[in-house]
DSSP file (Angstrom, degrees, kcal/mol; ACC not computed):
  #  RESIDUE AA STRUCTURE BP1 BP2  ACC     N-H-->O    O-->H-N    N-H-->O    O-->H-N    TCO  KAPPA ALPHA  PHI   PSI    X-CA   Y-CA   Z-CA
    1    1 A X              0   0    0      0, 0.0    13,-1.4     0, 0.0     2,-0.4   0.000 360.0 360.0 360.0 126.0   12.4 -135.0  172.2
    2    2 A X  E     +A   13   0A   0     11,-0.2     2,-0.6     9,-0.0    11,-0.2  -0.760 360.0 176.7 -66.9 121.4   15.7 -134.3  169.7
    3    3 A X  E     -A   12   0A   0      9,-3.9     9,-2.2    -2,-0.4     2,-1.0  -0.981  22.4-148.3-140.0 173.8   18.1 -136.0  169.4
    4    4 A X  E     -A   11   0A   0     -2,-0.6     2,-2.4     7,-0.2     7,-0.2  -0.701  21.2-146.6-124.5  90.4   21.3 -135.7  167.0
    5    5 A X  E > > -A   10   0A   0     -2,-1.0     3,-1.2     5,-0.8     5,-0.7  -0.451  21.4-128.8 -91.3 102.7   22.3 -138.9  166.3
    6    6 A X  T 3 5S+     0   0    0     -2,-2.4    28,-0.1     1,-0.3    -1,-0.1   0.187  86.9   8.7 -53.5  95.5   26.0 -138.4  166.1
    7    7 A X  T 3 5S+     0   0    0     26,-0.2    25,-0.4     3,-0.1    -1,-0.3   0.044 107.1  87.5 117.9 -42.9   27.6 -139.8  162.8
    8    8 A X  T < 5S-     0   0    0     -3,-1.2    -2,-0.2     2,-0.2     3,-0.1   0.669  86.6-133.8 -32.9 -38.2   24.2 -140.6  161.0
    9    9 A X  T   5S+     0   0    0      1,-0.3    18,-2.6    -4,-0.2     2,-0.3   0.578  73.3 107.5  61.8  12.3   23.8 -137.2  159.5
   10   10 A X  E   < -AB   5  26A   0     -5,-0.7    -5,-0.8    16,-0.2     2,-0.3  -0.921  66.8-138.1-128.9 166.0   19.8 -137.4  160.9
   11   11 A X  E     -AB   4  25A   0     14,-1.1    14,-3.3    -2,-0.3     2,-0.8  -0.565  25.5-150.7 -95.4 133.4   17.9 -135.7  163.8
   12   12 A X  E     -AB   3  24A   0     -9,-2.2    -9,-3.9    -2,-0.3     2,-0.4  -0.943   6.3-148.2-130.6 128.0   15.6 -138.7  165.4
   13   13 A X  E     -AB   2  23A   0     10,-3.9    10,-1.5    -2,-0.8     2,-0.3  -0.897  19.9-161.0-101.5 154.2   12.4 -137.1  166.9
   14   14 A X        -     0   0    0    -13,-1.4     7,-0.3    -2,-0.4     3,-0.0  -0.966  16.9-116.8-149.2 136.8   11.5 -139.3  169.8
   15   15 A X        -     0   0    0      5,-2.0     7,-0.0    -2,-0.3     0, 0.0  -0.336  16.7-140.2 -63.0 166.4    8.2 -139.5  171.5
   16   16 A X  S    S+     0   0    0      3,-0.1    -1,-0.1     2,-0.0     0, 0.0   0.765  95.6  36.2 -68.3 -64.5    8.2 -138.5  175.0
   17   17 A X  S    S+     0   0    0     -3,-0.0    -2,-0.0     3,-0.0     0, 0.0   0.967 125.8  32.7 -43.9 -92.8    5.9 -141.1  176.3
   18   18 A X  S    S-     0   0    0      2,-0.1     3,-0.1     1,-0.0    -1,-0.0   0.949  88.7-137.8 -36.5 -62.2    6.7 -144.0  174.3
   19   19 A X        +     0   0    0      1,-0.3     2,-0.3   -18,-0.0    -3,-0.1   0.917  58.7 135.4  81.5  33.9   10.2 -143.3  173.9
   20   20 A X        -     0   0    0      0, 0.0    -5,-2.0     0, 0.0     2,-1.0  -0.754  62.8-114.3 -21.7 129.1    9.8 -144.5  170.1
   21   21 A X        +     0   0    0     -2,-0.3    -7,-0.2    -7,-0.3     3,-0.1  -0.745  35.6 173.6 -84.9 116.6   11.3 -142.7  167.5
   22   22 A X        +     0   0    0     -2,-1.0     2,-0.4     1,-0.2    -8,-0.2   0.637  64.8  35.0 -92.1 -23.4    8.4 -141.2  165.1
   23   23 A X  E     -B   13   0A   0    -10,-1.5   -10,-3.9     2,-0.0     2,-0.8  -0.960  50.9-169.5-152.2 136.8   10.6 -139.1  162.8
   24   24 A X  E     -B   12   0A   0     -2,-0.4     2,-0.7   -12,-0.2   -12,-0.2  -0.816  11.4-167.2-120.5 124.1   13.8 -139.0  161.2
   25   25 A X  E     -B   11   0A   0    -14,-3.3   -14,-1.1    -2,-0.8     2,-0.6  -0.745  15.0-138.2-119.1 130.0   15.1 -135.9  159.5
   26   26 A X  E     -B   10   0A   0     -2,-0.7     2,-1.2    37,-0.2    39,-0.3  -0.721   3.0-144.8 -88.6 134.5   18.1 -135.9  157.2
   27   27 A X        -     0   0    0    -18,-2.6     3,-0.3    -2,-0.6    -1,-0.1  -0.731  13.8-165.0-110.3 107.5   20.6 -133.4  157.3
   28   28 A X  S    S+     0   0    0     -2,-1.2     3,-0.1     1,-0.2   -19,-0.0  -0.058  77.1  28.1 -77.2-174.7   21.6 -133.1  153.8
   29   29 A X  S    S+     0   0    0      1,-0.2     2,-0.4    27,-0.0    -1,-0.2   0.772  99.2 117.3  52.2  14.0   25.4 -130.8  153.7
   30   30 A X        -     0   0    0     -3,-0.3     2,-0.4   -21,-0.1     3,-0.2  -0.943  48.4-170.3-126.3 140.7   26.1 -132.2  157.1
   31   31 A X  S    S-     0   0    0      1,-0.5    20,-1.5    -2,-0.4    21,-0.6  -0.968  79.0 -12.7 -60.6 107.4   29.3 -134.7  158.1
   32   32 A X  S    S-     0   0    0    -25,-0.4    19,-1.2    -2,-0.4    18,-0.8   0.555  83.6-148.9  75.0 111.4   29.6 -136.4  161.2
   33   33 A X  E     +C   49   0B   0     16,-0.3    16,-0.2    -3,-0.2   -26,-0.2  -0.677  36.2 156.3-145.8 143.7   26.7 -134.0  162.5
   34   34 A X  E     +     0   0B   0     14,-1.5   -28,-0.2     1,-0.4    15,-0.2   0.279  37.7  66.3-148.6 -75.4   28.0 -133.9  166.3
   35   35 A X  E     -     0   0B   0     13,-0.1    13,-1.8    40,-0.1     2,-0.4  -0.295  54.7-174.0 -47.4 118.6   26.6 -130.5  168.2
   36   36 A X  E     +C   47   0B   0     11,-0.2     2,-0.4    40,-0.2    11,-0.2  -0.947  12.8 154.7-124.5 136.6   23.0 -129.5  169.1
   37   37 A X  E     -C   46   0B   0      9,-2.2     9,-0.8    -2,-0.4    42,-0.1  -0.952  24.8-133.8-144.0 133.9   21.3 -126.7  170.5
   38   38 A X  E     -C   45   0B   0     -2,-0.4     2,-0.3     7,-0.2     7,-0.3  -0.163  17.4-169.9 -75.8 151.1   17.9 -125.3  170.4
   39   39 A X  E   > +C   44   0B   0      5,-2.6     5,-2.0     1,-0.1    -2,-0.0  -0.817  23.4 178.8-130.8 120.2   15.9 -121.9  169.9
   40   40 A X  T > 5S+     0   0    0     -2,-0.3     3,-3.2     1,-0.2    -1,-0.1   0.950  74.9  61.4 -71.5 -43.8   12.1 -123.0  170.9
   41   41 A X  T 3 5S+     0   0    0      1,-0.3    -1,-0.2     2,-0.1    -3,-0.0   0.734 113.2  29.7 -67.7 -31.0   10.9 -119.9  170.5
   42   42 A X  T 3 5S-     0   0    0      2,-0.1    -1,-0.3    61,-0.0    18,-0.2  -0.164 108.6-118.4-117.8  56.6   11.6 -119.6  166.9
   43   43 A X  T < 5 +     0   0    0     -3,-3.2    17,-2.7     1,-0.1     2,-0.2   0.737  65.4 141.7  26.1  35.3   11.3 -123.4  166.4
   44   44 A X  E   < -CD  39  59B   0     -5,-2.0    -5,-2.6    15,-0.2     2,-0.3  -0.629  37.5-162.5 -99.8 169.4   15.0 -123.9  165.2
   45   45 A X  E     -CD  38  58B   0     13,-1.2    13,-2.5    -7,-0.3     2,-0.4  -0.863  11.2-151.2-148.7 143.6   17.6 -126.5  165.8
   46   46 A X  E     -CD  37  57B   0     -9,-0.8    -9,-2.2    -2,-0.3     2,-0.3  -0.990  11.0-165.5-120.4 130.1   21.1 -125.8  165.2
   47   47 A X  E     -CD  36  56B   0      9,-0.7     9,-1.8    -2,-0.4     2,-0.3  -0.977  10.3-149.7-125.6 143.6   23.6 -128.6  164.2
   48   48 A X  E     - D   0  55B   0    -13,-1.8   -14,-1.5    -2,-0.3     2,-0.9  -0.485   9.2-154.8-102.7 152.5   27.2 -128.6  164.1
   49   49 A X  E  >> -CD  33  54B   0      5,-1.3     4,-2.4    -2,-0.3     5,-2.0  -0.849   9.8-177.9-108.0 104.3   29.3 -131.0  161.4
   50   50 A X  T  45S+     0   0    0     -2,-0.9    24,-0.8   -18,-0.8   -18,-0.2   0.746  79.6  57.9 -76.8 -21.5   32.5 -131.8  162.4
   51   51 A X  T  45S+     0   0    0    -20,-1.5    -1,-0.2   -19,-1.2   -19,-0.1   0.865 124.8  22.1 -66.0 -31.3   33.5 -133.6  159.5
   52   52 A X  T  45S-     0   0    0    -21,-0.6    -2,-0.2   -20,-0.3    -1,-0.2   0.638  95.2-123.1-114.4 -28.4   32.9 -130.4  157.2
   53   53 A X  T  <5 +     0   0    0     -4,-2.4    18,-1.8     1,-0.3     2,-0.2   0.914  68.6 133.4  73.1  39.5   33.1 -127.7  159.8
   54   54 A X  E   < -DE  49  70B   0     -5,-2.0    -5,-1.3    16,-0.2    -1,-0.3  -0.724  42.1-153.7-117.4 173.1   29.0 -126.4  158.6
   55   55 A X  E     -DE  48  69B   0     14,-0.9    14,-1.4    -2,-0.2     2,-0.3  -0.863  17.7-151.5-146.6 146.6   26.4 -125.6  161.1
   56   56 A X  E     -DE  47  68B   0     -9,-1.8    -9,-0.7    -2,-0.3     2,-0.3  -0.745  11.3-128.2-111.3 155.8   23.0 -126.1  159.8
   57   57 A X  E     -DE  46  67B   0     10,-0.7     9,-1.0    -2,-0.3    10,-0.7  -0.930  17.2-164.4 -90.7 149.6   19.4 -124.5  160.5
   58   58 A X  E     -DE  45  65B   0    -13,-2.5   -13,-1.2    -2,-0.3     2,-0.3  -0.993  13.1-145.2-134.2 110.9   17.0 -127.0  161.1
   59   59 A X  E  >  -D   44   0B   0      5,-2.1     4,-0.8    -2,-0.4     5,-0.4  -0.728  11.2-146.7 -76.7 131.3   13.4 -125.2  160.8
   60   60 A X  T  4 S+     0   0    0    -17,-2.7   -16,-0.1    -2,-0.3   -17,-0.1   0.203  92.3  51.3-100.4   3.6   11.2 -127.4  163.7
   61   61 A X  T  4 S+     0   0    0    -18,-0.2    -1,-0.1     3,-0.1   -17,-0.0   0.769 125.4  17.6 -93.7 -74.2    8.0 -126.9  161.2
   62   62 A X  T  4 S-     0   0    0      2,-0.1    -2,-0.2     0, 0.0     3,-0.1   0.639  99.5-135.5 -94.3 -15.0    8.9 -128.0  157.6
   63   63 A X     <  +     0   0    0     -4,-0.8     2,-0.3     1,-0.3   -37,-0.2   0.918  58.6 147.5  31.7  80.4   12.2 -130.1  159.5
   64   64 A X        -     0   0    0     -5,-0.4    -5,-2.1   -39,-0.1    -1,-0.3  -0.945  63.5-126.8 -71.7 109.7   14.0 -128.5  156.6
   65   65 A X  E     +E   58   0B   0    -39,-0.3    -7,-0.3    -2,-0.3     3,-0.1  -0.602  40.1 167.8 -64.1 142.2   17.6 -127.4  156.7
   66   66 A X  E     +     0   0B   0     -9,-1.0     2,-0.4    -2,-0.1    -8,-0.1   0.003  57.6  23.2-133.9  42.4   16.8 -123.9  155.5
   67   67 A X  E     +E   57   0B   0    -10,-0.7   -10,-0.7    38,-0.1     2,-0.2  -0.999  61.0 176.9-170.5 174.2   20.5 -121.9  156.3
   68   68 A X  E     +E   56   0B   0     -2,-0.4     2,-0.3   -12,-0.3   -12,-0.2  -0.640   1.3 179.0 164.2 140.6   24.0 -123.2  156.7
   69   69 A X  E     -E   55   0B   0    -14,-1.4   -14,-0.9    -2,-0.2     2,-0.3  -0.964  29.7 -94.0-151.4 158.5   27.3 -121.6  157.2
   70   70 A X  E     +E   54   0B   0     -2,-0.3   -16,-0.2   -16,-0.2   -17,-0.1  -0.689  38.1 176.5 -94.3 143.7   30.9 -122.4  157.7
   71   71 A X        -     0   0    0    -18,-1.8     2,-0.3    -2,-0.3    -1,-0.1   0.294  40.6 -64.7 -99.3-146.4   32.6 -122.8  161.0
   72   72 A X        -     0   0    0     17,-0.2    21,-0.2    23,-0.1    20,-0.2  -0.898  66.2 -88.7-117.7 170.7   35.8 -123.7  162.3
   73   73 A X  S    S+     0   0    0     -2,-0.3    20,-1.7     1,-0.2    19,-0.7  -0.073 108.7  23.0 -81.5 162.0   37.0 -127.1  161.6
   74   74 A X  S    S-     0   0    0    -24,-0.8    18,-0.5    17,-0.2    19,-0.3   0.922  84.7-158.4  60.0  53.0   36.1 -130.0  164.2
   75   75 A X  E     +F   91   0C   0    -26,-0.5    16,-0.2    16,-0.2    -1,-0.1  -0.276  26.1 155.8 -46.6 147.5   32.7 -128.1  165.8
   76   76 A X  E     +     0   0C   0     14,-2.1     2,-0.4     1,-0.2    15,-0.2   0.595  44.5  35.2-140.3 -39.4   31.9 -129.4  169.1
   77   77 A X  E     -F   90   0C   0     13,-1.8    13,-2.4   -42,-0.1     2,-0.5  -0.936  54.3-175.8-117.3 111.3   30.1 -127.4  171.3
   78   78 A X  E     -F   89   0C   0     -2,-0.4     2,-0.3    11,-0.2    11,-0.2  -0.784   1.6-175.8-121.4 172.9   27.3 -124.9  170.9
   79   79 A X  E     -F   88   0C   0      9,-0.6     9,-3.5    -2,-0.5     2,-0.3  -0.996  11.6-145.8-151.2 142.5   25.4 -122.5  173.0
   80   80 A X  E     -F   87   0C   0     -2,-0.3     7,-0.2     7,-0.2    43,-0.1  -0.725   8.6-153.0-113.0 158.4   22.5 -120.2  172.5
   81   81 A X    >   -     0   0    0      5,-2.6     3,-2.4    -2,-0.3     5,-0.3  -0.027   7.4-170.9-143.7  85.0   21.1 -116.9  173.6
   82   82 A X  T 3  S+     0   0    0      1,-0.4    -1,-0.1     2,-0.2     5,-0.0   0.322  78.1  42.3 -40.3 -39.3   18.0 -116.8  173.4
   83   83 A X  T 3  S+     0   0    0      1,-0.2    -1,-0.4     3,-0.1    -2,-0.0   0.772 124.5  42.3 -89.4  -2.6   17.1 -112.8  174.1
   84   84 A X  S <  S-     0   0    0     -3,-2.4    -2,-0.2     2,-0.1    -1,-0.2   0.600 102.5-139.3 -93.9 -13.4   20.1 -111.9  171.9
   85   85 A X        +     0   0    0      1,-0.2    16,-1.5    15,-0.1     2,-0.3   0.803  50.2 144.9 -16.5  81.5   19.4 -114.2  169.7
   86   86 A X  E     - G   0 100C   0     -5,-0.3    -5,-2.6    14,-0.2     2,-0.5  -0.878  37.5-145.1-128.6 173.0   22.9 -115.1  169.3
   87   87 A X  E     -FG  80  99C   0     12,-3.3    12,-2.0    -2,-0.3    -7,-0.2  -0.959   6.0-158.6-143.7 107.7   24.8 -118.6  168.6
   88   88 A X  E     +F   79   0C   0     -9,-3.5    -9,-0.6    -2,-0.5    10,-0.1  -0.206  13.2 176.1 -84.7 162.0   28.3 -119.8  170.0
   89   89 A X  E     -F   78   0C   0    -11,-0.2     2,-0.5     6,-0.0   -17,-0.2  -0.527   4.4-175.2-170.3  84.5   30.0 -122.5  168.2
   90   90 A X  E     -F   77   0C   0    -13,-2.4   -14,-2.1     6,-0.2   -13,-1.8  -0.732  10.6-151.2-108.8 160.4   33.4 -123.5  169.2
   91   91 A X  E     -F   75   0C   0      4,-1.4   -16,-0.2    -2,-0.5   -17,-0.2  -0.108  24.5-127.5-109.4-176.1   35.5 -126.0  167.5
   92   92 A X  S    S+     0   0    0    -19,-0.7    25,-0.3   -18,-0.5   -18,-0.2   0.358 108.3  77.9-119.0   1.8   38.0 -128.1  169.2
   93   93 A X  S    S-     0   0    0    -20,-1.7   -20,-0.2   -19,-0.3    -1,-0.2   0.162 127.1 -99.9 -79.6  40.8   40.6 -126.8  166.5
   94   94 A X  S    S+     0   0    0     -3,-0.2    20,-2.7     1,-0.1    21,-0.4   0.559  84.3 138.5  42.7  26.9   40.3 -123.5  169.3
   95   95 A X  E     - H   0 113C   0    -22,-0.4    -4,-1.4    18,-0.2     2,-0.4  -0.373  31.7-176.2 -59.8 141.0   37.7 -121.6  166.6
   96   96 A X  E     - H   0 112C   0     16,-4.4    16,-0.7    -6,-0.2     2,-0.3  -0.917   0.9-173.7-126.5 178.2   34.9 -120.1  168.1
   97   97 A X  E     - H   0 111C   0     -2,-0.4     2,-0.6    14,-0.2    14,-0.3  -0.887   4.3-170.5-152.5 132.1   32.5 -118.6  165.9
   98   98 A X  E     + H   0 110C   0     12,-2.4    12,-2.5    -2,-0.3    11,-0.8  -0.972   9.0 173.7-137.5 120.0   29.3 -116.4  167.0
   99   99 A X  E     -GH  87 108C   0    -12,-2.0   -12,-3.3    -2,-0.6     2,-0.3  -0.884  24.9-133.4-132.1 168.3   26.4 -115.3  164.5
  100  100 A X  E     -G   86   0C   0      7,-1.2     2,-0.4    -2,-0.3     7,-0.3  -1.000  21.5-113.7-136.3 113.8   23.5 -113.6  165.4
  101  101 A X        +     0   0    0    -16,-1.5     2,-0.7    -2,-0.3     3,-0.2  -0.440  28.8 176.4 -52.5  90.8   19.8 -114.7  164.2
  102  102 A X  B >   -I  105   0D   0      3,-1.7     3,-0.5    -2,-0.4    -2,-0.0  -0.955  69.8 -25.1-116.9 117.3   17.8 -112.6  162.1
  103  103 A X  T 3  S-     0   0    0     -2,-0.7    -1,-0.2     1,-0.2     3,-0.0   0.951 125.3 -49.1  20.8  77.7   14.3 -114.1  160.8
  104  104 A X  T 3  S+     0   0    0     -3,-0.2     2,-0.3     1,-0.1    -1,-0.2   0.418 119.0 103.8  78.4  -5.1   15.3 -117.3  161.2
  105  105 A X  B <   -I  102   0D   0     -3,-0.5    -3,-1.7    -5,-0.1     2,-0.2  -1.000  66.0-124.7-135.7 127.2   18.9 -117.2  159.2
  106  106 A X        -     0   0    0     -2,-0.3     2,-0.4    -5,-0.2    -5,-0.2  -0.400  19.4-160.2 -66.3 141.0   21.9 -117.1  160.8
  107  107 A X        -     0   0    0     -7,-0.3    -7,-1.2    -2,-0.2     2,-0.9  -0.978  24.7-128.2-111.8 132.0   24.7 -114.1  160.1
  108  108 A X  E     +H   99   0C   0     -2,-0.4    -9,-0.3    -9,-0.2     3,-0.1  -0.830  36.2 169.4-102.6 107.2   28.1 -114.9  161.0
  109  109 A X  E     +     0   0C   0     -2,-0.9     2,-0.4   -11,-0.8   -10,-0.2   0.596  66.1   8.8 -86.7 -32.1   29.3 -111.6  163.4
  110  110 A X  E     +H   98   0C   0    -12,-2.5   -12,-2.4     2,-0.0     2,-0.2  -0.997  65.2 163.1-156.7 146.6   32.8 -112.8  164.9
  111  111 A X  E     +H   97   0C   0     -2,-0.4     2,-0.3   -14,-0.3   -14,-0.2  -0.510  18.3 106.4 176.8 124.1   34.9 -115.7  164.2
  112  112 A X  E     -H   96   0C   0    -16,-0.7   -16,-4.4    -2,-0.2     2,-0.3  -0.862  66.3 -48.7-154.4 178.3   38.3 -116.6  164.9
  113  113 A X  E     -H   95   0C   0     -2,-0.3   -18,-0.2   -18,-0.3   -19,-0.1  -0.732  48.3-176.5 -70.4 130.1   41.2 -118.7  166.9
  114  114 A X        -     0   0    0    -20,-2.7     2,-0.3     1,-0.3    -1,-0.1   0.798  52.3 -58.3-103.4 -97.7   40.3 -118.4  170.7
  115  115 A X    >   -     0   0    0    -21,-0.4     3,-1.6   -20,-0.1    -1,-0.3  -0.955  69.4 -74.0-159.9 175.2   42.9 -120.1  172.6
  116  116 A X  T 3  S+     0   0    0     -2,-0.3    20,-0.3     1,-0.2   -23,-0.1  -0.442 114.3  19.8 -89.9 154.7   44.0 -123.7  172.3
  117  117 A X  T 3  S+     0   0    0    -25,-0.3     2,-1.9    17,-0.1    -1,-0.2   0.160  82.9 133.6  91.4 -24.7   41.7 -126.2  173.9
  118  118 A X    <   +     0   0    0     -3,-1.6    16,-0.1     1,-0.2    -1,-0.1  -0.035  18.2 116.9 -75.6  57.7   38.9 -124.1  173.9
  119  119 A X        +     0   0    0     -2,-1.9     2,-0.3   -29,-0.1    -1,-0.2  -0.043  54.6  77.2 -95.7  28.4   35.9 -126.1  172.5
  120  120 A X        +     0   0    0     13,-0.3    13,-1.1   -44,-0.1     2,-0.3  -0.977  61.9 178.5-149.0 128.9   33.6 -126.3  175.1
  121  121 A X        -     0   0    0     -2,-0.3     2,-0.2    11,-0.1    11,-0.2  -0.741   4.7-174.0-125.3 175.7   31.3 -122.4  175.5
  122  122 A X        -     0   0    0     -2,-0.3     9,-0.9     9,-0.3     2,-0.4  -0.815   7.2-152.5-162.3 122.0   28.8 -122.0  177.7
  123  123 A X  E     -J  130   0E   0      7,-0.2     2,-0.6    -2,-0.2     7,-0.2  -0.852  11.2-143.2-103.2 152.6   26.4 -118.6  177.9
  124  124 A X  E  >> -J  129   0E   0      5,-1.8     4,-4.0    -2,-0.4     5,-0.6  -0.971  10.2-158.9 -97.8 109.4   24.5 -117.0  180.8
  125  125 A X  T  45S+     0   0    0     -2,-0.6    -1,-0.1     2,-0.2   -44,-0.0   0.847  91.0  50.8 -48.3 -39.4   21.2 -115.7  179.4
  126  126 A X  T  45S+     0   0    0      1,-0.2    -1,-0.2    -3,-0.1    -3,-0.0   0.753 126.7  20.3 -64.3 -47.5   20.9 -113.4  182.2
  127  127 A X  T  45S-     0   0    0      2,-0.1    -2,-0.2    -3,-0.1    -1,-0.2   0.650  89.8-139.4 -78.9 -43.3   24.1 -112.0  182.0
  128  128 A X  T  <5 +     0   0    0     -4,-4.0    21,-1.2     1,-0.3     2,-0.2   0.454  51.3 144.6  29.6  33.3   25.0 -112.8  178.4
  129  129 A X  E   < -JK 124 148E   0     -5,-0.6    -5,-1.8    19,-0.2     2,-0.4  -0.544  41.5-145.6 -58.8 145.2   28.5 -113.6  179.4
  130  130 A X  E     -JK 123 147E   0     17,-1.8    17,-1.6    -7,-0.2     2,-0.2  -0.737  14.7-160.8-100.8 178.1   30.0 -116.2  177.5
  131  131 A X  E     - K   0 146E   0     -9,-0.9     2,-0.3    -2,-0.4    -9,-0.3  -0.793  11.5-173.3 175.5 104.2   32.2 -118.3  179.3
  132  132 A X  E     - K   0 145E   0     13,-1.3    13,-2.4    -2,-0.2     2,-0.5  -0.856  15.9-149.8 -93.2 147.1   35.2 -121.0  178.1
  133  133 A X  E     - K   0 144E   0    -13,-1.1     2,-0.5    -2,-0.3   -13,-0.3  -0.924  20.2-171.7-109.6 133.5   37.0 -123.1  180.3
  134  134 A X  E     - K   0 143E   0      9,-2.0     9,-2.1    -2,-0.5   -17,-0.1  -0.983  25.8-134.2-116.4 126.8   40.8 -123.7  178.8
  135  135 A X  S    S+     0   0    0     -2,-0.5     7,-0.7     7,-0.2     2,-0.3   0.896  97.3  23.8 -36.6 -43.8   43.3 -126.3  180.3
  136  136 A X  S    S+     0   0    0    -20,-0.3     2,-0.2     6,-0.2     6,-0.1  -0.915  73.5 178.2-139.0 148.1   46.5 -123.9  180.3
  137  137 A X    >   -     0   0    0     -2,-0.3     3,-0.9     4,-0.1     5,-0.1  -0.285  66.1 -64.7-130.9-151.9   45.5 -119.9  180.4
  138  138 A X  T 3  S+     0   0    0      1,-0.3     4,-0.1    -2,-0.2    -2,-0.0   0.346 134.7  62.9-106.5  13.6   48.4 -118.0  180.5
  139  139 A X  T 3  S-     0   0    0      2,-0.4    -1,-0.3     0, 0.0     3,-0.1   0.404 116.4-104.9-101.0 -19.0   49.8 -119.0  184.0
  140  140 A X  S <  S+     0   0    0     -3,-0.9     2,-0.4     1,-0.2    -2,-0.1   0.088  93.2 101.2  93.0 -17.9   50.1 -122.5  182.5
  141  141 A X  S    S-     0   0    0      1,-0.1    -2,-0.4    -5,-0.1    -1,-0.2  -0.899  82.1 -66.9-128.6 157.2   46.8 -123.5  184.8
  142  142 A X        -     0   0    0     -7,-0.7     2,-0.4    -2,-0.4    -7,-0.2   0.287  54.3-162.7 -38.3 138.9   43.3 -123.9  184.0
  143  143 A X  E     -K  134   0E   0     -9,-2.1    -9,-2.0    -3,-0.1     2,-0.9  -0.927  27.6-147.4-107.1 123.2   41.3 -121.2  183.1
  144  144 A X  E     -K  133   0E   0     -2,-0.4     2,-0.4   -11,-0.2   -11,-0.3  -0.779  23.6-157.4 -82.9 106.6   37.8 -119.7  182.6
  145  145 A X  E     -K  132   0E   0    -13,-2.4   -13,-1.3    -2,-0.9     2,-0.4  -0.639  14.1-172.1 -72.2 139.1   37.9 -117.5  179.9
  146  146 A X  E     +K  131   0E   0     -2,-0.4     2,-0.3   -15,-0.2   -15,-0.2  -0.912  10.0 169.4-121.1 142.2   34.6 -114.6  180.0
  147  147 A X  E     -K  130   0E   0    -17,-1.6   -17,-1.8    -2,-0.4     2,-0.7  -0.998  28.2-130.3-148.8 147.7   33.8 -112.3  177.6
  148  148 A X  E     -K  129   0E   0     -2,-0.3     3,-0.3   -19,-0.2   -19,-0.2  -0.932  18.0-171.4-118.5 148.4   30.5 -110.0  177.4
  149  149 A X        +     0   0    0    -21,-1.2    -1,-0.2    -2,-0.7   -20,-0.1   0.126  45.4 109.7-125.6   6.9   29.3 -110.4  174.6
  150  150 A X              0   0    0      1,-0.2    -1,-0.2   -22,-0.1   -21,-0.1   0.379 360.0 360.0 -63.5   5.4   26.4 -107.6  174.4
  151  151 A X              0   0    0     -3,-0.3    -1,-0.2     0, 0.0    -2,-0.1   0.282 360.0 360.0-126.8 360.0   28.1 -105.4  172.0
């Protein structure tokens, strides 16, 4: 088990079993390290730094940051997708930012102001929608914002 212990700046590997923690990984560049999200399949970890507004790669072999890129300030939420291999990252300053994974290093493809309040993404693998929930849309009441995001 990961887990991203918020404000430490380390990743605590945690036995399953035991429920010990067996490893501790620093993440050097990182603030307030707050967001995690996985790709198992190419043994990465992504974490987001609110303090600095980075997102890191965390190689899940050498547990080595080996990429890092800037976001938009106060990251909070990320989401992956795994056959696209692409990487959500929204901030709670209403940033979202989306790069897309090529061997193992992140490229940053879109990144901007969303709409206020919009710090929390969510994908469907299946679909590859992405999907934010905002307090006030543009009636004044909550809103899901959707986007497809396959092109």
């Amino acid at each position: 088990m990961l887990v991203d212990v918020q404000g430490a700046n380390i990743l605590a590997v945690i036995d399953r079993v035991s429920l010990t923690v067996i490893r501790r990984v620093a993440l050097p560049g990182c603030d307030r390290d707050h967001g995690l999200v996985f790709d198992p399949a190419a043994r990465l970890a992504f974490v987001a730094c609110d303090g600095n507004a980075m997102l890191l790669t965390v190689d899940l072999d050498s547990w080595q940051v080996i990429d890092k890129h800037r976001v938009g300030r106060d990251p909070n939420v990320l989401a992956d997708d795994p056959s696209t291999h692409r990487l959500y990252v929204a901030a709670e300053s209403d940033w979202l930012t989306i790069l897309d994974e090529h061997g193992r290093h992140l490229t940053v493809t879109g990144s901007g102001p969303l709409a206020p309040d919009a710090y929390v993404v969510a994908v469907d693998a299946g679909t590859h929608r992405s999907s934010l929930p905002v307090p006030a849309g543009r009636d004044g009441r909550p809103t899901l914002l959707a986007f497809d995001t396959t092109s």
